[in-house]
VOVEXVEX-838044 format. One record per residue: x negated, y negated, z of N, C-alpha, C, O in turn; residue in three letters. Coordinates in nm, 4 decimals, decimal comma. Layout:
N
{{X Y Z} {X Y Z} {X Y Z} {X Y Z} Ala},
...
! end
This chain:
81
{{-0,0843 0,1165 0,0000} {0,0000 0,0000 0,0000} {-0,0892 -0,1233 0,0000} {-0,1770 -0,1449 0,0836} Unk},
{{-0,0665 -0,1802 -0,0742} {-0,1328 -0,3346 -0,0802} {-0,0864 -0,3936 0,0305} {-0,0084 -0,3345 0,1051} Unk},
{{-0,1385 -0,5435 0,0587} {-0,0882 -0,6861 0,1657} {-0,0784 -0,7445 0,0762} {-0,1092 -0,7261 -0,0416} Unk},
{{-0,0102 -0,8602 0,1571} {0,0678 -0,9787 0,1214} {0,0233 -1,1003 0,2294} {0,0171 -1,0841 0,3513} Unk},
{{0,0024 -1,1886 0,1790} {-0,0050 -1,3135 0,3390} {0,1403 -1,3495 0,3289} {0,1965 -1,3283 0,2214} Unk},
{{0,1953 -1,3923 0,4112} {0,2645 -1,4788 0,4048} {0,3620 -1,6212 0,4220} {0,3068 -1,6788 0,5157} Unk},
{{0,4164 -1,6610 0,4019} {0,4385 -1,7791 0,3699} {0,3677 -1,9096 0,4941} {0,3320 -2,0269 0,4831} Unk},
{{0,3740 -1,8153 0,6010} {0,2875 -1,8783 0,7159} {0,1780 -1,9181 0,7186} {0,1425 -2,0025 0,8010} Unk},
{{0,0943 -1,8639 0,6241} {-0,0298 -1,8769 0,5939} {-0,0621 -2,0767 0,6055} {-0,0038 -2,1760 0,5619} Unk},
{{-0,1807 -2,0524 0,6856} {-0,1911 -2,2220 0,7132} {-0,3679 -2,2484 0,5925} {-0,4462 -2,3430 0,5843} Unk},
{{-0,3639 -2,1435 0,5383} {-0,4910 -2,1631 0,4179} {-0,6322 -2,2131 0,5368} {-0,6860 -2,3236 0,5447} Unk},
{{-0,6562 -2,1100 0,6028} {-0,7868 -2,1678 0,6616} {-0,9045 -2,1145 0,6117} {-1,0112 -2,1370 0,6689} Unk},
{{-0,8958 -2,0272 0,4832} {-1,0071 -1,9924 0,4263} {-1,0860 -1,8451 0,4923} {-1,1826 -1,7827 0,4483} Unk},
{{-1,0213 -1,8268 0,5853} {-1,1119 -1,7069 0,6110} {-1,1107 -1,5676 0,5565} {-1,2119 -1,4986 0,5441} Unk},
{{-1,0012 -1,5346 0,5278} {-0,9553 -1,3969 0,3849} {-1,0462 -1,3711 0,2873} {-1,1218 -1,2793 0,2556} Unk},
{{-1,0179 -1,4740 0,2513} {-1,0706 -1,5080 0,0548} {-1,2354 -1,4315 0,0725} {-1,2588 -1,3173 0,0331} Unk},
{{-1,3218 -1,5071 0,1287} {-1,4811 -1,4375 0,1211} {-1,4905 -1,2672 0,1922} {-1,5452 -1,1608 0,1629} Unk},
{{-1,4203 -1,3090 0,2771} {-1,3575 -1,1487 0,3323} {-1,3544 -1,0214 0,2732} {-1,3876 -0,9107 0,3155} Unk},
{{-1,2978 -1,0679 0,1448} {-1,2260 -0,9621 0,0261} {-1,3368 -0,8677 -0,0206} {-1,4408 -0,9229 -0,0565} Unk},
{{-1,3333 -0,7811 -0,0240} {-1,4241 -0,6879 -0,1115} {-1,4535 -0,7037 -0,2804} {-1,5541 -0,7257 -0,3478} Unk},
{{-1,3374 -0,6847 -0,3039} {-1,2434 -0,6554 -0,4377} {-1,2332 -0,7693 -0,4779} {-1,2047 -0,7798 -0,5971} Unk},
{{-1,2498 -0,8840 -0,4059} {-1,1924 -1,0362 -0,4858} {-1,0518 -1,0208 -0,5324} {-1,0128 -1,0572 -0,6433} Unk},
{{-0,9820 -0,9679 -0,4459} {-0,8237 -0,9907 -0,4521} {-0,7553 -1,0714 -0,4067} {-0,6325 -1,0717 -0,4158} Unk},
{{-0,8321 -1,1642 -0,3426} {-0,7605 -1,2857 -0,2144} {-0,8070 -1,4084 -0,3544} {-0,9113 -1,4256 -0,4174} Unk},
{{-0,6618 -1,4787 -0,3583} {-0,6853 -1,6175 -0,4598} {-0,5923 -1,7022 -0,3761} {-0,5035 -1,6462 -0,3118} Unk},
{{-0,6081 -1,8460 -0,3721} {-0,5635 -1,9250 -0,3597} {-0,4029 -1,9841 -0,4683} {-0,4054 -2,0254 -0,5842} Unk},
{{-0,2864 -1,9674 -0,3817} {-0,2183 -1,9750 -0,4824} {-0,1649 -2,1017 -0,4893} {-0,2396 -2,1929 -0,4539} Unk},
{{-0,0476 -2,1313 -0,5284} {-0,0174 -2,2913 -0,5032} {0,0681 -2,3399 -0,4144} {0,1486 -2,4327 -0,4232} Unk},
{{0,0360 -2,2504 -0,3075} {0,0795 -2,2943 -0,1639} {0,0113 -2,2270 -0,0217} {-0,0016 -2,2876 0,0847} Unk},
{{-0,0318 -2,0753 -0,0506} {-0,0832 -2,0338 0,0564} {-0,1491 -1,9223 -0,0501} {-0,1011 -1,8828 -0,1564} Unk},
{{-0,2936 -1,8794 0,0235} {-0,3114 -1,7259 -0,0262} {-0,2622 -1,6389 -0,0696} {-0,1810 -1,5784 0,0005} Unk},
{{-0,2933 -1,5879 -0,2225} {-0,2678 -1,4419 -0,2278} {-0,2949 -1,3594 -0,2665} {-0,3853 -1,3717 -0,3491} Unk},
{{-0,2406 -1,2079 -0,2403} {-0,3397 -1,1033 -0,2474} {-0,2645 -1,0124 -0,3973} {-0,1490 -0,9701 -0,4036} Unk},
{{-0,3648 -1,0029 -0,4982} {-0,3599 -0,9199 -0,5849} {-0,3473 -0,7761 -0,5705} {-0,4391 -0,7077 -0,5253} Unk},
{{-0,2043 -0,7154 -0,6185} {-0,2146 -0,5554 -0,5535} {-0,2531 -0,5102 -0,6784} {-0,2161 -0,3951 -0,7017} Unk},
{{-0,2968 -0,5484 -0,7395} {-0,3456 -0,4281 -0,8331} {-0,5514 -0,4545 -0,8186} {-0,6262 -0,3885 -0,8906} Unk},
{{-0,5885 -0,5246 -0,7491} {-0,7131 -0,5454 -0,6720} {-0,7178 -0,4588 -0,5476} {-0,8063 -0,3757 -0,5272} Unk},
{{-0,6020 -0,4876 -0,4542} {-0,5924 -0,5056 -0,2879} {-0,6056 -0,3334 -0,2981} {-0,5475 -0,2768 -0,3907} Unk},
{{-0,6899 -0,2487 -0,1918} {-0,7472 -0,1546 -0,1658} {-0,6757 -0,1284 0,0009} {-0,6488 -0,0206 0,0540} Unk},
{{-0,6642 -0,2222 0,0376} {-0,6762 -0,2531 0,2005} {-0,7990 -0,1825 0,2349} {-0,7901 -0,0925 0,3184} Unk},
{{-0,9430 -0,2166 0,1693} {-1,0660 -0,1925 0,2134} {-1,0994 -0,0499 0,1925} {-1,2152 -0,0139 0,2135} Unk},
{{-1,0033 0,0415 0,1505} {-1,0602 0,1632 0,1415} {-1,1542 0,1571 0,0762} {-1,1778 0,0671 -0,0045} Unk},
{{-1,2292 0,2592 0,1019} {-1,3658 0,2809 0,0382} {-1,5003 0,1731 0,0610} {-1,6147 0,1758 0,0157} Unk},
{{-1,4330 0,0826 0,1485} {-1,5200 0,0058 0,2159} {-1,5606 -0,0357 0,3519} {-1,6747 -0,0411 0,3978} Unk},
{{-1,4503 -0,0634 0,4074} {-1,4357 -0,0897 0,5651} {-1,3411 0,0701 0,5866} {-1,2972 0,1545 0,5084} Unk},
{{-1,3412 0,0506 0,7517} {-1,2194 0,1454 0,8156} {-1,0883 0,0340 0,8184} {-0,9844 0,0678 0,8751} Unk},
{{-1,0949 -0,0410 0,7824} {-0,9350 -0,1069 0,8033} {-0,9679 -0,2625 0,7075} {-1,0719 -0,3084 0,6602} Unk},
{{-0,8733 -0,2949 0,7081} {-0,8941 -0,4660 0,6186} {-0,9135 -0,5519 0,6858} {-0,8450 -0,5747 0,7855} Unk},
{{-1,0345 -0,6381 0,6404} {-1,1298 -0,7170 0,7053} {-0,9949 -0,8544 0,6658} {-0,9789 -0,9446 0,7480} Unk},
{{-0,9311 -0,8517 0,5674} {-0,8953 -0,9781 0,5573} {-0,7980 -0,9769 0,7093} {-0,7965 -1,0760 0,7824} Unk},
{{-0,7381 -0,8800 0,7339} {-0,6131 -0,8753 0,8349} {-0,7023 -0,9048 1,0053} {-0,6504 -0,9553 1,1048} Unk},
{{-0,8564 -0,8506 0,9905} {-0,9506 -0,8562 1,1022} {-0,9692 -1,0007 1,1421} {-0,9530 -1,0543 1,2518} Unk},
{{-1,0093 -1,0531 1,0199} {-1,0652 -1,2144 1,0400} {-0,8843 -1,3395 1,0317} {-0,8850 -1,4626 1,0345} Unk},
{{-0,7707 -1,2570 1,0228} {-0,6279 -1,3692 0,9826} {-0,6300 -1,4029 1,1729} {-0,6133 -1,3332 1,2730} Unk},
{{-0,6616 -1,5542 1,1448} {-0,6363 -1,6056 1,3415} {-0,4871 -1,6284 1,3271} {-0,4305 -1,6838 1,4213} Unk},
{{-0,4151 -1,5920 1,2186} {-0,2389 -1,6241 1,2843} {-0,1750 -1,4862 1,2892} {-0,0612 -1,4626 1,3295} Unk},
{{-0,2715 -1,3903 1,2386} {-0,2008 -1,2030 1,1898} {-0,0651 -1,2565 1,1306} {0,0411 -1,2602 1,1928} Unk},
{{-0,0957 -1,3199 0,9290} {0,0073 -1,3367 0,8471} {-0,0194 -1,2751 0,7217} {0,0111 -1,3076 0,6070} Unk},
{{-0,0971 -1,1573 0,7791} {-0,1639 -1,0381 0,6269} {-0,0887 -0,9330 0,7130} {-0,0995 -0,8935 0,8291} Unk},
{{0,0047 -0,8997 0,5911} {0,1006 -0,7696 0,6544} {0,0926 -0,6486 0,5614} {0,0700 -0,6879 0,4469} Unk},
{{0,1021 -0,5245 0,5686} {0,1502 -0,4652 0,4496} {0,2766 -0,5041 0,3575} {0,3845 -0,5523 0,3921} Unk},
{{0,2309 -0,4692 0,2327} {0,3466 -0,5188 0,1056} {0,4440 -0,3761 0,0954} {0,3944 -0,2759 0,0440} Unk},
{{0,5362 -0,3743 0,1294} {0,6790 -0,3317 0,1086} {0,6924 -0,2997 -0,0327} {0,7140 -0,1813 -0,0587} Unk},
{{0,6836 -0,3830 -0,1295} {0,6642 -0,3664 -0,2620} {0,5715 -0,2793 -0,3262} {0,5909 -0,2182 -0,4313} Unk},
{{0,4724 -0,2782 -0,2571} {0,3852 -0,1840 -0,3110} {0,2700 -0,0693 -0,2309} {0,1483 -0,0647 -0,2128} Unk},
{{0,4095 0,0297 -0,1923} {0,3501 0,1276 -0,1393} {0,2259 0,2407 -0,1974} {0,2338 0,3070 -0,3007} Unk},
{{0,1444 0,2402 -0,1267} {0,0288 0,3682 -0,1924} {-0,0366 0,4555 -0,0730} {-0,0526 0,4288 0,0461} Unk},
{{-0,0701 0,5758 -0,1537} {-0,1341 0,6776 -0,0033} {-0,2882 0,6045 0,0168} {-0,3289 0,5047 -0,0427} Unk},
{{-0,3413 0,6641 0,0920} {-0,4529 0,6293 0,1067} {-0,5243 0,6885 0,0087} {-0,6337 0,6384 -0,0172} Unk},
{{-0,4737 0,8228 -0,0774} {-0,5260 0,8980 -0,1662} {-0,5329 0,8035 -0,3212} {-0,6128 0,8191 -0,4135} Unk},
{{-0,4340 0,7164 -0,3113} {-0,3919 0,6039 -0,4429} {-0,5260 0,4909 -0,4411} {-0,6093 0,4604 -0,5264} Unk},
{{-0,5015 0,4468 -0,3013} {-0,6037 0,3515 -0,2606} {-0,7332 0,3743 -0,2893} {-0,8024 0,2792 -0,3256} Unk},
{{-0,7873 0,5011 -0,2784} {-0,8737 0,5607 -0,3155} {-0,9537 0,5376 -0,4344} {-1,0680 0,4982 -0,4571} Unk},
{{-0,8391 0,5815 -0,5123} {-0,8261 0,6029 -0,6636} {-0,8680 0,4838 -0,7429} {-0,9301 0,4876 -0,8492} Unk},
{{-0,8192 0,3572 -0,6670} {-0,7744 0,2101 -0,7354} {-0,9217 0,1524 -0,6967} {-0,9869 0,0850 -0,7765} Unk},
{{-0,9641 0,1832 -0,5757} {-1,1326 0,1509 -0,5170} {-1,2149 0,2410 -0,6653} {-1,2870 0,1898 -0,7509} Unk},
{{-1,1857 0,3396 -0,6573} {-1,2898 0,3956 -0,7765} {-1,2920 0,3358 -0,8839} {-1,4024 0,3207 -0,9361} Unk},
{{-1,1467 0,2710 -0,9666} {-1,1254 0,2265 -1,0440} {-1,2218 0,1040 -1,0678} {-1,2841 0,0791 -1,1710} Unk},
{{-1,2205 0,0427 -0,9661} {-1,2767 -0,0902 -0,9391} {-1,4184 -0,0805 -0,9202} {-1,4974 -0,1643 -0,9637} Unk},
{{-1,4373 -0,0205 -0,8822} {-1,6178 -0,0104 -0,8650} {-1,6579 0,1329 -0,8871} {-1,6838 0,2062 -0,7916} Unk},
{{-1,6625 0,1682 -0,9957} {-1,6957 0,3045 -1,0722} {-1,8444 0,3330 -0,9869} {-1,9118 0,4329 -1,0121} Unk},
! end
């Protein structure tokens, strides 16, 4: 499953360099996270650094786009062969 920030997001910049994948963009109101990027760190961290470093916890899982960790996997390989 990908994240989402949301709408709460007060843009303090700390996500974005965070990102592994470079899935965190600035959108035209608050952060956001690309799910066809967003890994939630598999294959990199044990958990998502963007959700580690959010000082308001407004990086949630996306509802929209559920995946196993086995998908996540898959999408990390994709991304960095």
């Amino acid at each position: 499953m990908a994240l989402i920030i949301e709408d709460s997001c007060i843009n303090c910049d700390m996500c974005d360099p965070e990102c592994p994948n470079k899935a965190i963009t600035l959108g035209e109101e608050v952060y956001e996270i690309d799910p066809e990027k967003c890994t939630e760190c598999v294959g990199h961290y044990e958990k998502p650094t963007c959700m580690s470093v959010c000082p308001i916890d407004c990086i949630k899982k996306d509802p929209q786009h559920i995946e196993s960790e086995a998908q996540l996997l898959a999408k990390f390989l994709r991304i960095h062969p």
